[in-house]
N, CA, C and O atoms as a CHARMM CRD file, in Angstrom:
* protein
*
  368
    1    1 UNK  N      0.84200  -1.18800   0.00000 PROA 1      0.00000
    2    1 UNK  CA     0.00000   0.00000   0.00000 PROA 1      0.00000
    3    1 UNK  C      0.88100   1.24300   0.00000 PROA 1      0.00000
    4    1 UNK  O      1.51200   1.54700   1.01200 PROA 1      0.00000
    5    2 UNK  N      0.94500   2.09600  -1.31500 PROA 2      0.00000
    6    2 UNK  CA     1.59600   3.54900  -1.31300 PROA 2      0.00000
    7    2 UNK  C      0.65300   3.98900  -1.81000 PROA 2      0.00000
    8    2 UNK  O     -0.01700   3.57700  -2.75800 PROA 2      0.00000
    9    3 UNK  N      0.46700   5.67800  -0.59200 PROA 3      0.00000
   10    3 UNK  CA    -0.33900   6.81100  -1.79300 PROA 3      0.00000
   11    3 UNK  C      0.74500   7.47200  -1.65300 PROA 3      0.00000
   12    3 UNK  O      1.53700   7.20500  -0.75000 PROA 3      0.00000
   13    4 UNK  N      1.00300   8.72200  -2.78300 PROA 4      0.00000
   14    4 UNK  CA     1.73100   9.51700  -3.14200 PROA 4      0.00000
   15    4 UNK  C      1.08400  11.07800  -3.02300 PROA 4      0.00000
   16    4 UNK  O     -0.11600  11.30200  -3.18100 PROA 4      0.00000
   17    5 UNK  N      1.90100  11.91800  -2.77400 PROA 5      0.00000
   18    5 UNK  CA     1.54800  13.51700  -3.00300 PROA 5      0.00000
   19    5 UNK  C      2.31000  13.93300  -3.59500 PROA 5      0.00000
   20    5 UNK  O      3.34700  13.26900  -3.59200 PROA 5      0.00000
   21    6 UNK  N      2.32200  15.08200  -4.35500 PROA 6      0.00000
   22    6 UNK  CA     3.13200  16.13800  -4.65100 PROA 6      0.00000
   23    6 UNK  C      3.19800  17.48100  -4.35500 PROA 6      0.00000
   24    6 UNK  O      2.37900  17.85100  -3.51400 PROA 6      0.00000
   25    7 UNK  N      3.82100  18.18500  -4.73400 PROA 7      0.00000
   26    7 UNK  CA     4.20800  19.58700  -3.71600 PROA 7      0.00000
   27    7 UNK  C      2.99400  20.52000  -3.94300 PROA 7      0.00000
   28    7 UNK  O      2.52500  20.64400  -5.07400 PROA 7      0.00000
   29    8 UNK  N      2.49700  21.15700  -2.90800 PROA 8      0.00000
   30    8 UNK  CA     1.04600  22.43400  -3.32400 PROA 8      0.00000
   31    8 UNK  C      1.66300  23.06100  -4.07200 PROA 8      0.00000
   32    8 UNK  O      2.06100  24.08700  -3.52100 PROA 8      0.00000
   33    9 UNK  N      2.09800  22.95300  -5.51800 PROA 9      0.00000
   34    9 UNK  CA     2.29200  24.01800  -5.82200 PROA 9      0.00000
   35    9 UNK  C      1.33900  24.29100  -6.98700 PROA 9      0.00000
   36    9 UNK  O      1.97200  24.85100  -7.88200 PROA 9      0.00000
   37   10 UNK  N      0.07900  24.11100  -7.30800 PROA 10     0.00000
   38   10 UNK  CA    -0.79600  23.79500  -8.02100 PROA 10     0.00000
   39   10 UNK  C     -2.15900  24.89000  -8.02300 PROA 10     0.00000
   40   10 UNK  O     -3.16500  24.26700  -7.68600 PROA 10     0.00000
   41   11 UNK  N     -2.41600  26.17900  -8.28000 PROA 11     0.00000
   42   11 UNK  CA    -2.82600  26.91400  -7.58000 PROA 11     0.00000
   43   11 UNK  C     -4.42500  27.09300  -8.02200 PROA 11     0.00000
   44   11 UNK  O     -4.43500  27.08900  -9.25300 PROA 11     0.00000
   45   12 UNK  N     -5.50400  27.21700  -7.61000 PROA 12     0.00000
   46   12 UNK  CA    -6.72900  27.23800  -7.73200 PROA 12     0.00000
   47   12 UNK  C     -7.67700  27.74100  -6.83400 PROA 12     0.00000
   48   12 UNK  O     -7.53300  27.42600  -5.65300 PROA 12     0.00000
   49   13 UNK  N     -9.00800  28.75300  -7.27900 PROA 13     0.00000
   50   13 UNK  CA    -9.47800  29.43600  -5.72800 PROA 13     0.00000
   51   13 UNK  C     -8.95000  29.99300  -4.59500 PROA 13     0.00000
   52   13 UNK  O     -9.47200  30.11700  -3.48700 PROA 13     0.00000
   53   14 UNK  N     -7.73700  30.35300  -5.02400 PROA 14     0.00000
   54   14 UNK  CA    -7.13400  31.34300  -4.26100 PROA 14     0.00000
   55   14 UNK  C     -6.24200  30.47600  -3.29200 PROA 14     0.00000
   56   14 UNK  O     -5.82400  30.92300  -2.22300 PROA 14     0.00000
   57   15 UNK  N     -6.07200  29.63800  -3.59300 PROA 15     0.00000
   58   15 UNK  CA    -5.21600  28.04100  -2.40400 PROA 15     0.00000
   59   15 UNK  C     -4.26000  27.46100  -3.87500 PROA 15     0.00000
   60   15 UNK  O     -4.34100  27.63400  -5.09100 PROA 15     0.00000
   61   16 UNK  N     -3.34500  26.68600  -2.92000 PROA 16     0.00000
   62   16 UNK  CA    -2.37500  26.01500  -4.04700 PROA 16     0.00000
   63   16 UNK  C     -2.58200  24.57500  -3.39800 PROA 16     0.00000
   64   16 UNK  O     -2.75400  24.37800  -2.19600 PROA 16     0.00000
   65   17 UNK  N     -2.53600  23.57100  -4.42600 PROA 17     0.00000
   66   17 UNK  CA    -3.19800  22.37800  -4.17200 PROA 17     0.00000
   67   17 UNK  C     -1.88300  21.47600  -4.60900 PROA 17     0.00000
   68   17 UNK  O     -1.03300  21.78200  -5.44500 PROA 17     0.00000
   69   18 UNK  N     -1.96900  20.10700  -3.69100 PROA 18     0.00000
   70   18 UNK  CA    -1.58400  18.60100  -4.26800 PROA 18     0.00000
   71   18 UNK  C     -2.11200  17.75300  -4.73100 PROA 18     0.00000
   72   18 UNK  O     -3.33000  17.86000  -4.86900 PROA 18     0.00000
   73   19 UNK  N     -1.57000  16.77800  -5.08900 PROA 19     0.00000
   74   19 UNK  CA    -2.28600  15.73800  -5.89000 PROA 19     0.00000
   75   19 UNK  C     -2.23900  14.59200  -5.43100 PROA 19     0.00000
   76   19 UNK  O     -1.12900  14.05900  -5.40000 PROA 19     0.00000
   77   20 UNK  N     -3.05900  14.07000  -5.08000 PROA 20     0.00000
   78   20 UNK  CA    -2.95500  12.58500  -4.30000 PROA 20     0.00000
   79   20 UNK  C     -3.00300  11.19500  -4.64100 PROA 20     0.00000
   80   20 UNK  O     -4.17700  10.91900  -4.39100 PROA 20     0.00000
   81   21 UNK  N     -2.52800  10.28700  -5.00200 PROA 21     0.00000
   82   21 UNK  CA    -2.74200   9.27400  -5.93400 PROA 21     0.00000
   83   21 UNK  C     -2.67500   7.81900  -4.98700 PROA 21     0.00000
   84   21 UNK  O     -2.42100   7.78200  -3.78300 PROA 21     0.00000
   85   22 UNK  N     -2.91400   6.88000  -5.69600 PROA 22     0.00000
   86   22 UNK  CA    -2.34400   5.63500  -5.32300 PROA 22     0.00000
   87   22 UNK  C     -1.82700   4.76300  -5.99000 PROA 22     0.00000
   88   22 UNK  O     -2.36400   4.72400  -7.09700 PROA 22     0.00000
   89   23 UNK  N     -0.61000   3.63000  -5.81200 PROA 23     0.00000
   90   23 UNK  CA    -0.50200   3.03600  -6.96000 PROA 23     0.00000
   91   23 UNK  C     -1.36400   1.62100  -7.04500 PROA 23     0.00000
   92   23 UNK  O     -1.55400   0.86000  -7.99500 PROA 23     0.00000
   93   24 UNK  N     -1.78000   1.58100  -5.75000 PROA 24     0.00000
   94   24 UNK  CA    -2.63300   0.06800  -6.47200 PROA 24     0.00000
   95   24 UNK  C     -3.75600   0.49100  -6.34600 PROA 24     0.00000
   96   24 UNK  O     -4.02500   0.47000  -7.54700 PROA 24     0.00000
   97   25 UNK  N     -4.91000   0.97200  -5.75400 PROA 25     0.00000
   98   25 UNK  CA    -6.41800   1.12400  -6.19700 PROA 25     0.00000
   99   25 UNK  C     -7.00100   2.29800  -5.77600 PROA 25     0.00000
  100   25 UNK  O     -6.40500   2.97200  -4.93600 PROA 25     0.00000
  101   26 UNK  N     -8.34400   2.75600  -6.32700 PROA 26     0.00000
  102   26 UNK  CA    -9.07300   4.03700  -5.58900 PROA 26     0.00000
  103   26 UNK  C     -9.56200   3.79000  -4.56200 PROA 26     0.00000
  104   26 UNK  O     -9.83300   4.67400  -3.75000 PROA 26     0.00000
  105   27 UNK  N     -9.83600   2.25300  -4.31400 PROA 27     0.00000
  106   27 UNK  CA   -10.56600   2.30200  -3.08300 PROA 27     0.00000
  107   27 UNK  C     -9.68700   2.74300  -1.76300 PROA 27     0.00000
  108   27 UNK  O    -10.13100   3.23200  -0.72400 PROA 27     0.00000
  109   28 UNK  N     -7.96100   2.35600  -2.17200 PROA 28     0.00000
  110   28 UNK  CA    -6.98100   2.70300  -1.48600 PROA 28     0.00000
  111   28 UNK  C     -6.68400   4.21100  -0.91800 PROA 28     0.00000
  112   28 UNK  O     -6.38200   4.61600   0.20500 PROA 28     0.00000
  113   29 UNK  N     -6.95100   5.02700  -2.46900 PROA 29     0.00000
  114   29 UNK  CA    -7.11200   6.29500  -2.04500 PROA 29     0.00000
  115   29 UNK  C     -7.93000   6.56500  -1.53100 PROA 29     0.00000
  116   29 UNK  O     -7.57500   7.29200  -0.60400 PROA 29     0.00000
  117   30 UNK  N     -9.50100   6.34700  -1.54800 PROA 30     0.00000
  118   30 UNK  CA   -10.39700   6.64900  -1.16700 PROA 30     0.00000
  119   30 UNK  C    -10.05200   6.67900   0.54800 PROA 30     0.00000
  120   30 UNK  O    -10.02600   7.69100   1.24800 PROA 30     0.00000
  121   31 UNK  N     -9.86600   5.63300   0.87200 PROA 31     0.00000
  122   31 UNK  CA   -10.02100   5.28700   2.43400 PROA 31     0.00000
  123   31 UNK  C     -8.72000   6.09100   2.51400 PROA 31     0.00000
  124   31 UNK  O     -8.90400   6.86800   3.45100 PROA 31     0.00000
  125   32 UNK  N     -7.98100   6.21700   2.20800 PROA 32     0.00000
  126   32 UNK  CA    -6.90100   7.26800   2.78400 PROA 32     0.00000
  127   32 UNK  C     -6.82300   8.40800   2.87500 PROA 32     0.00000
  128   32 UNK  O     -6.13200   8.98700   3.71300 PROA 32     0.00000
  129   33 UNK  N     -7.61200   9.01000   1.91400 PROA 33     0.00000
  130   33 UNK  CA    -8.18400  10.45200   1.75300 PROA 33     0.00000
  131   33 UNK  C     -9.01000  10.54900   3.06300 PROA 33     0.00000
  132   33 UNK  O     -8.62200  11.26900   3.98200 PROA 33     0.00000
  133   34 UNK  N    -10.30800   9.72200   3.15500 PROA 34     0.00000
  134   34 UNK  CA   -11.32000   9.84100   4.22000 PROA 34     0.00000
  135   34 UNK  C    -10.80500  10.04800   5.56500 PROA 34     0.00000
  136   34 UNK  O    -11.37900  10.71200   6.42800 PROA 34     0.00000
  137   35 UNK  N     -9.51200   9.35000   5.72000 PROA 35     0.00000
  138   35 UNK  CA    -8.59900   9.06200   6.98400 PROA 35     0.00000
  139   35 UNK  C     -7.96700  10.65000   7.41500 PROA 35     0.00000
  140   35 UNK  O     -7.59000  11.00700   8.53100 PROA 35     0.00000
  141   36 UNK  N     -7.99400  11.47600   6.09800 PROA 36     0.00000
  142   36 UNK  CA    -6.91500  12.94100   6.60900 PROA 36     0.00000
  143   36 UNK  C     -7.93200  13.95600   6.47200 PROA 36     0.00000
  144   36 UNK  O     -7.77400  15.13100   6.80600 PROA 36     0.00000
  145   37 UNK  N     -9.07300  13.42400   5.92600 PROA 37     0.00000
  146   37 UNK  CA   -10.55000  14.52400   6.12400 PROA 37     0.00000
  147   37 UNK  C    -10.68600  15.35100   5.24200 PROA 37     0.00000
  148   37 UNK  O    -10.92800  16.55500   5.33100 PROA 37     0.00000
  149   38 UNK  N    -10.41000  14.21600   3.69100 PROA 38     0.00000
  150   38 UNK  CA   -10.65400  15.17200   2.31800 PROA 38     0.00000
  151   38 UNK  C    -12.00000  14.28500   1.97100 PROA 38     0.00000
  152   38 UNK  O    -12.28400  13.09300   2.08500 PROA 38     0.00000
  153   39 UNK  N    -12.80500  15.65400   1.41100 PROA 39     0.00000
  154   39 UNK  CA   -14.35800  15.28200   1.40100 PROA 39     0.00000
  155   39 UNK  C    -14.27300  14.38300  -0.28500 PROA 39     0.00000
  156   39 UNK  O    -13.48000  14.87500  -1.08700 PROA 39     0.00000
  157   40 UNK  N    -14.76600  13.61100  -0.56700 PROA 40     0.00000
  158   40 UNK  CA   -15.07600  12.81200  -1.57700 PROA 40     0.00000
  159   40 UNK  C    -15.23300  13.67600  -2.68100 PROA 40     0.00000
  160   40 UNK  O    -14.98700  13.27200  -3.81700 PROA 40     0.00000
  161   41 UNK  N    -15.76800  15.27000  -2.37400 PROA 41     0.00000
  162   41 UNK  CA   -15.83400  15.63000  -4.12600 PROA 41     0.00000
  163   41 UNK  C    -14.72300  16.37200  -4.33600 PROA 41     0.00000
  164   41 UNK  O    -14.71700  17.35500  -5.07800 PROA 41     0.00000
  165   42 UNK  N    -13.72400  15.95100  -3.70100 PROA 42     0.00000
  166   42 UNK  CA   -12.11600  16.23700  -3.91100 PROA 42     0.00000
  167   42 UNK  C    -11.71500  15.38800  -4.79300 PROA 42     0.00000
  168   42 UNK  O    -10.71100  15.38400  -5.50400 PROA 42     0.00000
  169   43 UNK  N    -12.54200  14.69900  -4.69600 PROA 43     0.00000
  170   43 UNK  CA   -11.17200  13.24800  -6.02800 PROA 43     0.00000
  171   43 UNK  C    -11.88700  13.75900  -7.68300 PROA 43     0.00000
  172   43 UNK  O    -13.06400  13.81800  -8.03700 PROA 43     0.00000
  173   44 UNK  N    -10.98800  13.97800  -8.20900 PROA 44     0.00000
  174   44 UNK  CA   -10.78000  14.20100  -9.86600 PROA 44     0.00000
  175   44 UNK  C    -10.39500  13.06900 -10.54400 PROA 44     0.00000
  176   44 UNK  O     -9.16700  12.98200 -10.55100 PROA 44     0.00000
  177   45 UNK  N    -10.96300  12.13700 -11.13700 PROA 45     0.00000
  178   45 UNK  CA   -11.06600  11.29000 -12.35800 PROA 45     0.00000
  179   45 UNK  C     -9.90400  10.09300 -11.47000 PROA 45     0.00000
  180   45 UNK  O    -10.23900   8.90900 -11.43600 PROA 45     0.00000
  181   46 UNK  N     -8.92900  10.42000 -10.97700 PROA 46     0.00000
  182   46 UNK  CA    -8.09800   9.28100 -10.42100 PROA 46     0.00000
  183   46 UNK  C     -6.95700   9.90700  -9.16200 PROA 46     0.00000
  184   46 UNK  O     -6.13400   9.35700  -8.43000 PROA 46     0.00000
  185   47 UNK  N     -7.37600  11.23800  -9.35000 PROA 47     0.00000
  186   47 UNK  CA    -6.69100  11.92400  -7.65100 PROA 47     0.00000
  187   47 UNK  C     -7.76100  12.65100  -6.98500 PROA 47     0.00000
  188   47 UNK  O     -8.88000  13.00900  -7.35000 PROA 47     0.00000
  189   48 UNK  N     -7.00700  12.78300  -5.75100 PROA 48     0.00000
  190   48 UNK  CA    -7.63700  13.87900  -5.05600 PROA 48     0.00000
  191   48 UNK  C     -6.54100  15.33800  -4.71400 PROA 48     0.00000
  192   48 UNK  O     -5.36900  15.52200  -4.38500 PROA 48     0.00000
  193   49 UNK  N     -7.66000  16.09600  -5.00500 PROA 49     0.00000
  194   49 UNK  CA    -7.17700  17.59400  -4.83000 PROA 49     0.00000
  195   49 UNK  C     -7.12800  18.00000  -3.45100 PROA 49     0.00000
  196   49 UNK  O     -8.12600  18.10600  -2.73900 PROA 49     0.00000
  197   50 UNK  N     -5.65500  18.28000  -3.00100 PROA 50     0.00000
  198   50 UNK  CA    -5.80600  17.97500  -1.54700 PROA 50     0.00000
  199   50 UNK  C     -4.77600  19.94900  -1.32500 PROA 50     0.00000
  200   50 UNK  O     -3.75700  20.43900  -1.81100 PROA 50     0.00000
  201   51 UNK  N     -5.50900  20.27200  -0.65100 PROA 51     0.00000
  202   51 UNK  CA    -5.14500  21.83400  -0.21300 PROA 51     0.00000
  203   51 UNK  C     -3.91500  22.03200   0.53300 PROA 51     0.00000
  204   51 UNK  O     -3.85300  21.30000   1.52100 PROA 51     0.00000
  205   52 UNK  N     -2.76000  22.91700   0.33600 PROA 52     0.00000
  206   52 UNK  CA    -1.91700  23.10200   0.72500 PROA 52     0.00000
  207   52 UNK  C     -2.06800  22.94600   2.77200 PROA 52     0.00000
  208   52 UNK  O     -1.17700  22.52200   3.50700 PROA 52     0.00000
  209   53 UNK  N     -3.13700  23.32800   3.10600 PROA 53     0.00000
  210   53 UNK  CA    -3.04800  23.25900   4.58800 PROA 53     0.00000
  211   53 UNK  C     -3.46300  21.63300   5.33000 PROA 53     0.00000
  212   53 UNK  O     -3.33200  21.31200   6.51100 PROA 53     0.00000
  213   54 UNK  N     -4.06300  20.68200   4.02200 PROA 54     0.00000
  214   54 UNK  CA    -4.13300  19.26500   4.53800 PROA 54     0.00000
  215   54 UNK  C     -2.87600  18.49600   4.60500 PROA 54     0.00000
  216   54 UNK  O     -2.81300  17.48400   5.30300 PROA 54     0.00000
  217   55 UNK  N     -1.50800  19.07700   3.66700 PROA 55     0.00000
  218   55 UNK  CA    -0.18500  18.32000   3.25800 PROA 55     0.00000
  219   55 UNK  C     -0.03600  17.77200   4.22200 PROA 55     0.00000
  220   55 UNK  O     -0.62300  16.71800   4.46400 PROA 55     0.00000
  221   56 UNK  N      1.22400  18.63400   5.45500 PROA 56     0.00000
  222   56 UNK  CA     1.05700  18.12200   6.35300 PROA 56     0.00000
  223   56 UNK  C      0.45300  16.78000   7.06200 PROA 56     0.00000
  224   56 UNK  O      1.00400  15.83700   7.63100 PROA 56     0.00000
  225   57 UNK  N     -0.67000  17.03800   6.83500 PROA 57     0.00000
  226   57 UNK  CA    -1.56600  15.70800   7.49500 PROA 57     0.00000
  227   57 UNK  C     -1.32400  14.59000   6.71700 PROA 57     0.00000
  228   57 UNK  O     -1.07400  13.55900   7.34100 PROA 57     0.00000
  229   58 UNK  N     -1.33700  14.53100   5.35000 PROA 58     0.00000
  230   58 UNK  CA    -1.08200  13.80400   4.24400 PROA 58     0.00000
  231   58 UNK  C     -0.10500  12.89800   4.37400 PROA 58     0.00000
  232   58 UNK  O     -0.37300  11.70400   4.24300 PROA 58     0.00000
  233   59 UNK  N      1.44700  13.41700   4.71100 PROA 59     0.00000
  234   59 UNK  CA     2.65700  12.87700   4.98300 PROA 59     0.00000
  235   59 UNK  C      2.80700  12.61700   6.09700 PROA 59     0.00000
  236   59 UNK  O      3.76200  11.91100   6.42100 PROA 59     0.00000
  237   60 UNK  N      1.88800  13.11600   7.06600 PROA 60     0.00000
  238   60 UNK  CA     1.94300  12.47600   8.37100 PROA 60     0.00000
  239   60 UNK  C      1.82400  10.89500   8.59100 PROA 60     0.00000
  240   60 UNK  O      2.46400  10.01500   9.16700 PROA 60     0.00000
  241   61 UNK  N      0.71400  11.00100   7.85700 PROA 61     0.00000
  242   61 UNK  CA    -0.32800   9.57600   7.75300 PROA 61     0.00000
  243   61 UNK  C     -0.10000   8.60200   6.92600 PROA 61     0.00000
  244   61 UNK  O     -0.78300   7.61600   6.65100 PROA 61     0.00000
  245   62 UNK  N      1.33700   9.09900   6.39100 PROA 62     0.00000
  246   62 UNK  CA     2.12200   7.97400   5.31200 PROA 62     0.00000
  247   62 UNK  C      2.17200   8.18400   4.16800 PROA 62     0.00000
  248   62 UNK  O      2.65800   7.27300   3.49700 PROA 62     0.00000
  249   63 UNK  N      1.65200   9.58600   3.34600 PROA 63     0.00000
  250   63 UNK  CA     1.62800   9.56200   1.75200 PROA 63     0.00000
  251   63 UNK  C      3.28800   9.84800   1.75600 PROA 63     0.00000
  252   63 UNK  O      3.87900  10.17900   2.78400 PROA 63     0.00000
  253   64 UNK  N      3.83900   9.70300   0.68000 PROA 64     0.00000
  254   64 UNK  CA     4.80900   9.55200   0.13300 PROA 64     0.00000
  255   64 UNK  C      5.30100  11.12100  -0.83800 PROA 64     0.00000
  256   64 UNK  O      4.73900  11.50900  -1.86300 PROA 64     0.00000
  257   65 UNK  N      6.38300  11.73800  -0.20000 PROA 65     0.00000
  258   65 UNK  CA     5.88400  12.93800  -0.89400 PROA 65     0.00000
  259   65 UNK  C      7.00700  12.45000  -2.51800 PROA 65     0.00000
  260   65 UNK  O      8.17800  12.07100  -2.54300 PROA 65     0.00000
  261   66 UNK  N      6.23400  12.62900  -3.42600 PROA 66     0.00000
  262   66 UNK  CA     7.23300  12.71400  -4.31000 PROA 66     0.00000
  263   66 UNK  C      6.86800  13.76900  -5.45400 PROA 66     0.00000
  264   66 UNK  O      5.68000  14.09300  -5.46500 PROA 66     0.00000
  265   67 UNK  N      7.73800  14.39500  -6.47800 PROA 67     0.00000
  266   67 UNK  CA     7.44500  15.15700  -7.54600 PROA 67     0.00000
  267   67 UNK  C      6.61300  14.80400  -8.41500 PROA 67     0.00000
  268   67 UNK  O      6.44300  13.60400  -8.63200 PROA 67     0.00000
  269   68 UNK  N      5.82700  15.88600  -9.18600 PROA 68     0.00000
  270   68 UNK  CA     5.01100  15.59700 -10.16100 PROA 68     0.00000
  271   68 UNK  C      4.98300  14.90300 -11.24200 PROA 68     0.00000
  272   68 UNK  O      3.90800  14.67000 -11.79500 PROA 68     0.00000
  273   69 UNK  N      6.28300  14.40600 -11.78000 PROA 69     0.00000
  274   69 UNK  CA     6.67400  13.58300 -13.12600 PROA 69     0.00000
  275   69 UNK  C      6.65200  12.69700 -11.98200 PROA 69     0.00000
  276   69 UNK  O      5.66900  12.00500 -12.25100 PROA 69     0.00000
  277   70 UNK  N      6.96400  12.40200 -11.21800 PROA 70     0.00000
  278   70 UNK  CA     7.38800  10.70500 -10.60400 PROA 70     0.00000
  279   70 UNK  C      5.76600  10.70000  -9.80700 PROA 70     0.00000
  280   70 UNK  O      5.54500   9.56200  -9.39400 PROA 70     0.00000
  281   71 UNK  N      5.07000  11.28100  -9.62000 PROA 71     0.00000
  282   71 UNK  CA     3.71600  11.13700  -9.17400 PROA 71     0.00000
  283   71 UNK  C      2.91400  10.80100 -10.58000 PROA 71     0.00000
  284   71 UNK  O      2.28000   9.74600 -10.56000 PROA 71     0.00000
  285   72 UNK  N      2.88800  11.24600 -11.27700 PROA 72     0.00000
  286   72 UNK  CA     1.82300  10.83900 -12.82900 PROA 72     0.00000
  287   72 UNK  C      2.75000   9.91700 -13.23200 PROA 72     0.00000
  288   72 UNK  O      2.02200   9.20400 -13.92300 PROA 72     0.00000
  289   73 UNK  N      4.36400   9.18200 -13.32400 PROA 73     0.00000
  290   73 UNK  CA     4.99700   8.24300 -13.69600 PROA 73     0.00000
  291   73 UNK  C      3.94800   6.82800 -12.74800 PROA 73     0.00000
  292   73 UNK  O      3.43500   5.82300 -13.24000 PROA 73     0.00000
  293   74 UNK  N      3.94700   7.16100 -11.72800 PROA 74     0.00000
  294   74 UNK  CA     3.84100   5.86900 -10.76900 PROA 74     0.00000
  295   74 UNK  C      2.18400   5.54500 -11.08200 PROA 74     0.00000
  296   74 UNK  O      1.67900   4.42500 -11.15800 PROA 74     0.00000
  297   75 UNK  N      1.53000   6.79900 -11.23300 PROA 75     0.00000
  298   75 UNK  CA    -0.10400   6.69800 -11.10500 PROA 75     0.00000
  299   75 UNK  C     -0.28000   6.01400 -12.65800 PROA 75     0.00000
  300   75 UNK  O     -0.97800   5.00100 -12.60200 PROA 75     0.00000
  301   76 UNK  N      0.11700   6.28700 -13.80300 PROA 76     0.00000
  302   76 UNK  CA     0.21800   5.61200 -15.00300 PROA 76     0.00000
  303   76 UNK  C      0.77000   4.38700 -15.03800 PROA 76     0.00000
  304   76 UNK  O      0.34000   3.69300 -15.96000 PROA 76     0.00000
  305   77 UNK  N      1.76700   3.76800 -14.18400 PROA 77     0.00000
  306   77 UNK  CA     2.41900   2.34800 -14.17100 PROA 77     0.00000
  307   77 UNK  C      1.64300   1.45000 -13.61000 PROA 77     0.00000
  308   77 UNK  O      1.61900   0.26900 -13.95700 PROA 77     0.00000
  309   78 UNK  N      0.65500   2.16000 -12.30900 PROA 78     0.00000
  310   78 UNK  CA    -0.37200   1.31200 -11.78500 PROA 78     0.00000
  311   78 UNK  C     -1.40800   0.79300 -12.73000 PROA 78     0.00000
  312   78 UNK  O     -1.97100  -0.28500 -12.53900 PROA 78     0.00000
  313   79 UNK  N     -1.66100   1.59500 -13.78100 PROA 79     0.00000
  314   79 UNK  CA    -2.40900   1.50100 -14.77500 PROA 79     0.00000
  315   79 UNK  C     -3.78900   2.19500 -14.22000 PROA 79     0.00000
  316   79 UNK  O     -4.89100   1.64800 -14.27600 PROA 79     0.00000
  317   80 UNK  N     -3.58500   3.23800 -13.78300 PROA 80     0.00000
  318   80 UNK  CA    -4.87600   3.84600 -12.47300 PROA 80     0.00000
  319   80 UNK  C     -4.85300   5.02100 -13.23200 PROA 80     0.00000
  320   80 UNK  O     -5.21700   5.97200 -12.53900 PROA 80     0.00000
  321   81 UNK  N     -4.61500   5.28700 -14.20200 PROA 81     0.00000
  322   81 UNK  CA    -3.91600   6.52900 -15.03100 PROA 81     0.00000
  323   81 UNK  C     -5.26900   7.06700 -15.20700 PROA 81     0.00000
  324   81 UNK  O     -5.86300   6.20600 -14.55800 PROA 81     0.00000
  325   82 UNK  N     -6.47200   8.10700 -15.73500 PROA 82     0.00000
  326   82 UNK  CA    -7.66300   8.42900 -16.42500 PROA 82     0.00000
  327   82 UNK  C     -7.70100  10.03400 -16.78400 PROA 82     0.00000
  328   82 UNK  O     -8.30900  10.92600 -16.19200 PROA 82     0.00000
  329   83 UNK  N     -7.00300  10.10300 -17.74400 PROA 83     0.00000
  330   83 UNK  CA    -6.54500  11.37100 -18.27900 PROA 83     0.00000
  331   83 UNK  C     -8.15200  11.73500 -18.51500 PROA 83     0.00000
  332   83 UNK  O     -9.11200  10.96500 -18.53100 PROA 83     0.00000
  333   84 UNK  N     -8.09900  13.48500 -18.73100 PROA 84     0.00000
  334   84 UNK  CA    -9.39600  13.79000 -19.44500 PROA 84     0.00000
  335   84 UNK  C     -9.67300  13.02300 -20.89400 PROA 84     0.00000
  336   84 UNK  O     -9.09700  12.27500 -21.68400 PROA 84     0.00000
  337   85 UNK  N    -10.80400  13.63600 -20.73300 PROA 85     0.00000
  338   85 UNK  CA   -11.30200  12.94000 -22.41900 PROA 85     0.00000
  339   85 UNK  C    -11.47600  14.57800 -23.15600 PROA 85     0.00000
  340   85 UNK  O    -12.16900  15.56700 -22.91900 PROA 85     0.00000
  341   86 UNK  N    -10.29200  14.16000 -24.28700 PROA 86     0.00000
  342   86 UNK  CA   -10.54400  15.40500 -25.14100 PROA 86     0.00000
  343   86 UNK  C    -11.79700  15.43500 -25.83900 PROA 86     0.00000
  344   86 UNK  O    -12.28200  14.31000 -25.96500 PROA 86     0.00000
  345   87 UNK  N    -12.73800  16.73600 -26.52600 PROA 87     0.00000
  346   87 UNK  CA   -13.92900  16.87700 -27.43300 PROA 87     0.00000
  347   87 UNK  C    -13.47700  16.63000 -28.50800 PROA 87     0.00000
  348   87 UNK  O    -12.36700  16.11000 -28.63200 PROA 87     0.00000
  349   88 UNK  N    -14.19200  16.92900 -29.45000 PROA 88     0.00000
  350   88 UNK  CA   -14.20900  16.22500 -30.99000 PROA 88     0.00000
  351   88 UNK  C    -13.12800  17.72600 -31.13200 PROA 88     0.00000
  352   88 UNK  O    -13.18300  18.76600 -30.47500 PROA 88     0.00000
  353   89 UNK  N    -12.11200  17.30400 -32.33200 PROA 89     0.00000
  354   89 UNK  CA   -11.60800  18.71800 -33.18800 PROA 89     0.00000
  355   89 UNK  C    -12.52400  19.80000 -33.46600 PROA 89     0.00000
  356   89 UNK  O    -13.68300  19.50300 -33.75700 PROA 89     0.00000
  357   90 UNK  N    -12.25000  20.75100 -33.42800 PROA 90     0.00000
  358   90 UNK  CA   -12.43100  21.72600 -34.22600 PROA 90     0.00000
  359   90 UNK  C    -12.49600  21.77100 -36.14700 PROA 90     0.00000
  360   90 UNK  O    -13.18800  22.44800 -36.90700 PROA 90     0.00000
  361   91 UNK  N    -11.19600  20.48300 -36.46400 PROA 91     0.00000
  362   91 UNK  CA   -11.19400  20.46200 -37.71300 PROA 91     0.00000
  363   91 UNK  C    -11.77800  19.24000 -38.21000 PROA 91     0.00000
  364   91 UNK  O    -11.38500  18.58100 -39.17300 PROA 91     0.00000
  365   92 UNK  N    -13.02800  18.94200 -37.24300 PROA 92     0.00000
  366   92 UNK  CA   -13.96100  17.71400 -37.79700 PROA 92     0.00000
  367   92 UNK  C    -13.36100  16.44800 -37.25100 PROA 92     0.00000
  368   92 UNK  O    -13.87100  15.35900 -37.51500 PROA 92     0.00000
């Protein structure tokens, strides 16, 4: 069992945010998120958006702090990867 963070440096609504992942399942994240008191409509497609003032708590509780290429490296190797879905072109 590893979840991972990366650094707040991610900025949105006036807060700078991390990214929270896991490499083997959501349910993993899920219950680990719930554990540091990030509300469920924090998780985005395969992380959770976790606020510069939860970090702290985050790495307390065992996430793993690592950088953003080695955080989307590890979350893609799990195969837990769920990029957006682009719209149709513009050029048809």
């Amino acid at each position: 069992m590893t979840v991972y963070i990366d650094p707040p440096v991610w900025p949105g609504g006036g807060r700078v945010w991390s990214h929270l992942v896991s490499d083997v399942s959501y349910d993993e994240l899920h219950a680990f998120a719930a554990a540091i008191g990030c509300p469920r409509r924090a998780f985005d497609r395969d992380h959770y958006d976790v606020p510069s003032a939860r970090y702290p708590a985050a790495v307390s509780a065992g996430a793993v702090e690592v950088g953003c290429k080695e955080l989307l490296r590890r979350l893609t190797d799990a195969g837990l990867r769920r990029p957006k879905r682009r719209g149709p072109s513009r050029d048809g």
